[in-house]
N, C-alpha and C positions, 0 to 999 in steps of 0.2 A: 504494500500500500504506500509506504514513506517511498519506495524508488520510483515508484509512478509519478506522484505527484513530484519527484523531485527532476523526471526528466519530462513532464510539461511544464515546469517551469521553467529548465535550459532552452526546451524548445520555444518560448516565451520571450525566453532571453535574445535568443538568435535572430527570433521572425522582428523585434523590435531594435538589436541591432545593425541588419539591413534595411530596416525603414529607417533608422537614423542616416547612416551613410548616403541612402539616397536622397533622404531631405537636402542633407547638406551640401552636395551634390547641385543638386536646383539651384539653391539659394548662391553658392559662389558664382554657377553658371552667370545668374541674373546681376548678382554685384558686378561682375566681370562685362556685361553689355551697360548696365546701366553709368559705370566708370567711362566706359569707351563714350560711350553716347556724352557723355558728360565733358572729356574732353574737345569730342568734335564743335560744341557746341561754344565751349571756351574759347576753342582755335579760332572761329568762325567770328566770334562776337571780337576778339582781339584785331582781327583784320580787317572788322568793320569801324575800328578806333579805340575799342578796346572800352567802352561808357559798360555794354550788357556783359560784358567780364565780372566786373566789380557789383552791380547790381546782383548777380546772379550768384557770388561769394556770400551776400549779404543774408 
């Protein structure tokens, strides 16, 4: 009975370890466009004179 329950718990373990991973996963993906996106958008505001740079810091 105790080894039952203790190997649906590892397996618990496991299925909620690969959901971590893959959350996190997602989430760097998205920092990582939403960074890029962020720099284009700096570059962009900079060669327009560089005013929505500084607003956009803000």
């Amino acid at each position: 009975m105790l080894s039952m329950r203790m190997a649906r718990l590892e397996a618990e373990v496991e299925h909620l370890r690969h959901g971590l991973d893959a959350t996190s996963a997602l989430y760097e993906r998205r920092i990582d466009q939403l960074t890029a996106r962020l720099a284009e958008m700096e570059a962009r505001a900079a060669a327009d004179g560089g005013g929505e740079a500084r607003m956009a810091r803000q």
